[in-house]
matplotlib code that plots the C-alpha trace (Angstrom):
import matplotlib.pyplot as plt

x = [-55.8, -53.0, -51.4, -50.5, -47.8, -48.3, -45.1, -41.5, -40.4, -36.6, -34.6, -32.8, -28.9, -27.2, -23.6, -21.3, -20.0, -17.3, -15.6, -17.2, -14.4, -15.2, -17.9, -16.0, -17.8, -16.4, -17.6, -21.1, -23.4, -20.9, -21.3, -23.2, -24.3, -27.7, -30.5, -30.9, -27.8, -26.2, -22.9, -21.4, -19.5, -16.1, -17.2, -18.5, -21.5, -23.8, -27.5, -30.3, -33.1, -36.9, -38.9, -42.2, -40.5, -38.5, -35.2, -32.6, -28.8, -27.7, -24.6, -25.2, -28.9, -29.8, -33.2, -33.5, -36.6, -36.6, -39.9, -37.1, -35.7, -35.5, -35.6, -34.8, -34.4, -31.0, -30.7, -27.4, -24.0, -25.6, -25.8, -22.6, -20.7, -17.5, -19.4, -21.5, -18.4, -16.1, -18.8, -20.4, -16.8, -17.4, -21.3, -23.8, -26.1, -29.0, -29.7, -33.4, -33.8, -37.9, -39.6, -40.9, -44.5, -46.1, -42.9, -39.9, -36.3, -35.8, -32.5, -31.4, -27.7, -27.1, -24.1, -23.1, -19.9, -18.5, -19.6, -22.9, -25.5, -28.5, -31.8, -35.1, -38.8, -41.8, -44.9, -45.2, -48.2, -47.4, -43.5, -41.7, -38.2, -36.4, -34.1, -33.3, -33.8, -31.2, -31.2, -28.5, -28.3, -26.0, -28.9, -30.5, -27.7, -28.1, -30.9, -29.1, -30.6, -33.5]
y = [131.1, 132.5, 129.8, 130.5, 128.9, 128.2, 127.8, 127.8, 126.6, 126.2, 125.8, 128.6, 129.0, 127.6, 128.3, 130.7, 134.2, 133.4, 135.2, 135.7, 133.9, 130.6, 130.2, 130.2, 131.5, 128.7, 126.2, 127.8, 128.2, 128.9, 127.6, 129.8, 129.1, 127.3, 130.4, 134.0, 136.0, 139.2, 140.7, 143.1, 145.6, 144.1, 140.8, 138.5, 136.6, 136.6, 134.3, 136.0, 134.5, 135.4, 137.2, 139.3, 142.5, 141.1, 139.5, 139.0, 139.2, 136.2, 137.3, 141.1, 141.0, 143.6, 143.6, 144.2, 145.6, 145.3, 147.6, 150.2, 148.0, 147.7, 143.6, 141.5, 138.0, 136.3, 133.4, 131.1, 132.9, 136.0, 134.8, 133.7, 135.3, 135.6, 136.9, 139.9, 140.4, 141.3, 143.3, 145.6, 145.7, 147.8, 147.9, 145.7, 143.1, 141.0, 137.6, 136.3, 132.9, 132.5, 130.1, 131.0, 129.9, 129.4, 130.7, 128.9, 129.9, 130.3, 130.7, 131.2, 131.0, 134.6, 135.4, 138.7, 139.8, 138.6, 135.0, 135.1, 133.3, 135.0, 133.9, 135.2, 133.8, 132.4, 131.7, 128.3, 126.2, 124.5, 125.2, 125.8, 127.1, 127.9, 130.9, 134.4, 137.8, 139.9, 143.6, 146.4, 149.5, 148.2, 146.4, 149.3, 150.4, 147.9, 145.2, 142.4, 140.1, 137.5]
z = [16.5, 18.9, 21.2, 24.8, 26.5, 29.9, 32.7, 31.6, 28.0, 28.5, 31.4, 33.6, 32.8, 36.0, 34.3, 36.2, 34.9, 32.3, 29.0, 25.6, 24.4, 26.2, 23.4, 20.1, 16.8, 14.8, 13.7, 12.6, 14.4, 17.0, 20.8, 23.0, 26.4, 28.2, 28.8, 28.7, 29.0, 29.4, 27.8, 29.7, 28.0, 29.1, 27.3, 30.5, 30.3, 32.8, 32.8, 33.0, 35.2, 34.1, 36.9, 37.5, 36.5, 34.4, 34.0, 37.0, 36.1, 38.1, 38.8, 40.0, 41.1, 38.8, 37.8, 33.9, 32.3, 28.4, 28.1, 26.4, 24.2, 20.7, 20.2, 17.1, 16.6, 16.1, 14.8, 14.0, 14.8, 15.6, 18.5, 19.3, 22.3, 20.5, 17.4, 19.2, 22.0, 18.5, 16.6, 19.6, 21.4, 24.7, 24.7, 26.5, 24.3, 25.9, 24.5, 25.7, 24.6, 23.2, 20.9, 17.3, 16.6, 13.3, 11.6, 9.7, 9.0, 5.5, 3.8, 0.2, -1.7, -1.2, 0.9, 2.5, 1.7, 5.3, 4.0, 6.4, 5.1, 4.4, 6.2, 7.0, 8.5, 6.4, 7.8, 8.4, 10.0, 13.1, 13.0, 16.0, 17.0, 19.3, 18.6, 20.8, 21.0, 21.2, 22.6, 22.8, 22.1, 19.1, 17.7, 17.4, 14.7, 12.5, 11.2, 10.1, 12.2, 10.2]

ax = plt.figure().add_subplot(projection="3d")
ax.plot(x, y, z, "-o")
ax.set_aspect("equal")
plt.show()
């Protein structure tokens, strides 16, 4: 049986515009801000507000459609500012903040050879979590995202 959400599940981001780097990748997970968000490809953050056609960057006004989009879902420090600011340097990454339903994160001893660890979803009655989706047009170079 599908479950519909009704109304808003998390809160808008009310932070102001501000640096990648304000959200340090260390310690893991790494701090990221409140919300949806936007990283601009000179590394600000901007929160994305969800609308009717929708998302609003709430710094510019810009109304952003993701019907184009290639999304995956981060999870941990892939979605830290600092972390996607270094690795997509110069290109523009949306973060959309969403809940997981019926699904777990799973992880196992593997490590990459950066040290991430390696995680990926099982199904999972009644489980719930919150994680993102993130969208660039670097996501769409690699998968690495669980």
């Amino acid at each position: 049986m599908m479950t519909a959400f009704k109304g808003s599940l998390f809160q808008p981001a009310t932070w102001q515009p501000c640096d990648a780097s304000d959200f340090p990748e260390s310690p893991y997970p790494g701090a990221r801000p409140v919300g949806s968000w936007r990283l601009t490809p000179t590394g600000i953050l901007h929160g994305l507000q969800h609308c009717v056609d929708g998302w609003v960057d709430r710094c510019s006004g810009e109304v952003i459609s993701v019907a184009d989009r290639h999304l995956v879902l981060g999870y941990g420090s892939n979605l830290s500012p600092s972390k996607l600011a270094s690795k997509y340097r110069g290109e523009e990454v949306f973060v959309l903040r969403s809940a997981v339903v019926g699904w777990a994160a799973a992880w196992c001893n593997a490590r990459r050879s950066q040290g991430d660890v390696v995680a990926t979803l099982v199904p999972e009655f009644g489980a719930t979590f919150a994680s993102s989706q993130v969208d660039g047009s670097a996501a769409r170079k690699c998968f690495h995202y669980a």
